[in-house]
C-alpha positions in Angstrom: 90.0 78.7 92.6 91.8 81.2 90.5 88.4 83.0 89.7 87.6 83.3 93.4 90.6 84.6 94.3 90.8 87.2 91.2 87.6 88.2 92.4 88.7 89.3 95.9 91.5 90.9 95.1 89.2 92.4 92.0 87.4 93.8 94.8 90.2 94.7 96.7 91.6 96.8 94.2 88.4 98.7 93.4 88.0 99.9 96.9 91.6 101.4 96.7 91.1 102.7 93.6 88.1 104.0 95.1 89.9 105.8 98.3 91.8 107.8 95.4 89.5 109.2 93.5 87.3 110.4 97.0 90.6 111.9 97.6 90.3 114.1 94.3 86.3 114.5 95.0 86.9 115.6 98.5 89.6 118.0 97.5 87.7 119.0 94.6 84.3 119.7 96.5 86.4 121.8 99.4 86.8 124.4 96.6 83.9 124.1 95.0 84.3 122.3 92.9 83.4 118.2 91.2 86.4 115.6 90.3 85.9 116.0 87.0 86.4 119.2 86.5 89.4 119.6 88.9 90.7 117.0 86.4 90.2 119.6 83.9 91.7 122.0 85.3 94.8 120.1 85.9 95.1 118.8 82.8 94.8 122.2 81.5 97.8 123.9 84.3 100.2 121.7 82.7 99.9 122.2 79.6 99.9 125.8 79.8 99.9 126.4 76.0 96.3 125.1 76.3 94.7 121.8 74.4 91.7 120.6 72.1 88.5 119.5 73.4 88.9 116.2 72.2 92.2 115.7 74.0 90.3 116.4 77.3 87.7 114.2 76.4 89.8 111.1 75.1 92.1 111.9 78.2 89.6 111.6 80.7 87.7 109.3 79.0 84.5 111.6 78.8 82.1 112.4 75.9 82.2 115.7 74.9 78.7 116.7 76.5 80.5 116.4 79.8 83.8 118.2 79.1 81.8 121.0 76.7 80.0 121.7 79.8 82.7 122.5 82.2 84.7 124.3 79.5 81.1 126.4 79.2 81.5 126.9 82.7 84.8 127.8 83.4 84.7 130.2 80.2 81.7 132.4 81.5 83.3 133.0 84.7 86.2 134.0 82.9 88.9 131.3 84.0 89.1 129.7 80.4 90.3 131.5 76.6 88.9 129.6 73.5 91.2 130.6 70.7 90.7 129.7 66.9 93.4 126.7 66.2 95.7 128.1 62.8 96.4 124.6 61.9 92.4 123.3 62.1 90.3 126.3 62.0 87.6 123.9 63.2 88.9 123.5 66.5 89.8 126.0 69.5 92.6 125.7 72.0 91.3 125.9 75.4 93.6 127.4 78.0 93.8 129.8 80.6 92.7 133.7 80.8 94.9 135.8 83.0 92.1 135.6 85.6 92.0 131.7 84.9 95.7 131.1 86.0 96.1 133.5 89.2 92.4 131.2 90.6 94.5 128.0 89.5 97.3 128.4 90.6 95.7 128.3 93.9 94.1 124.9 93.5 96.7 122.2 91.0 100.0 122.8 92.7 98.5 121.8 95.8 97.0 118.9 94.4 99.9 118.0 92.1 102.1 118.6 95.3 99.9 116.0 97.6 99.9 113.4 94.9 103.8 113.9 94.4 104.2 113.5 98.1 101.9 110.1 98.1 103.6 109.0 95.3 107.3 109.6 96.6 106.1 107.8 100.1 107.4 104.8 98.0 110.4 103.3 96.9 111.7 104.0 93.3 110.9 100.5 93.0 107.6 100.6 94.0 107.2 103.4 92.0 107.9 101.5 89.1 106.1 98.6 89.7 103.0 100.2 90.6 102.9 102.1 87.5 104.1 99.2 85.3 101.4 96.9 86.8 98.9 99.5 86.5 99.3 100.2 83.6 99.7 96.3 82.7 95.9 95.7 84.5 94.5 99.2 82.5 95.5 97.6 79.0 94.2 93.9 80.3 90.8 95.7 81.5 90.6 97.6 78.2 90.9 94.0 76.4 88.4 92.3 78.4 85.9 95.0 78.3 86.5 95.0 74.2 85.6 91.6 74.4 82.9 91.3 76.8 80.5 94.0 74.7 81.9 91.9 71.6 79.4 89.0 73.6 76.4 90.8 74.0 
């Protein structure tokens, strides 16, 4: 019984999680542009002292192929600065070029703003809980996913 009710609300869940990110795609392809690189992109506005590769890709749970590739983008049109890391000369730090944050600043604060405004359409509490439990379902998925290609 447990297993067929797990597996509606399994479903249940992926459809909503589903409506969010079309939200993001449809926002992202209005401007041009795919999720994943709006994802980028925001990552990128707030941390405006700019960030490794490899933090993009282990953030967004990418492989490098992916995230390269929109950085390779973004860079030849002039909206991304690669600069030698002091402390790892073997990295760059990825952040915006002048032209990079005026065309930005256009597109995340929106965004950030719409999901601030979804998010505070709830209660502190719910807030809360629907962080906690997310994040509490996340780790749980992570587990059983460890273990499932453990099986193969």
């Amino acid at each position: 019984m447990i297993n067929e009710e797990a597996r509606t609300y399994v479903n249940t869940y992926g459809h909503l999680r589903d409506i969010q990110y079309a939200a993001y795609d449809h926002y992202a392809r209005e401007i041009g542009l795919t999720a994943k690189e709006l994802f980028v992109l925001s990552i990128l506005f707030f941390v405006p002292q700019g960030c490794h590769e490899s933090a993009l890709c282990e953030r967004l749970s990418s492989n490098k192929q992916t995230i390269s590739a929109i950085i390779k983008k973004f860079k030849k049109k002039g909206y991304l600065s690669l600069v030698k890391d002091r402390g790892d000369a073997r990295n760059k730090i990825i952040r915006f070029s002048t032209k990079g944050k005026a065309w930005v600043n256009k597109i995340i604060p929106l965004a950030a703003e719409a999901e601030i405004l979804a998010m505070g359409d709830l209660s502190k509490e719910e807030m809360k809980q629907l962080v906690s439990l997310t994040e509490r379902f996340s780790r749980a998925m992570t587990n059983r996913f460890a273990e499932a290609e453990k099986k193969r």
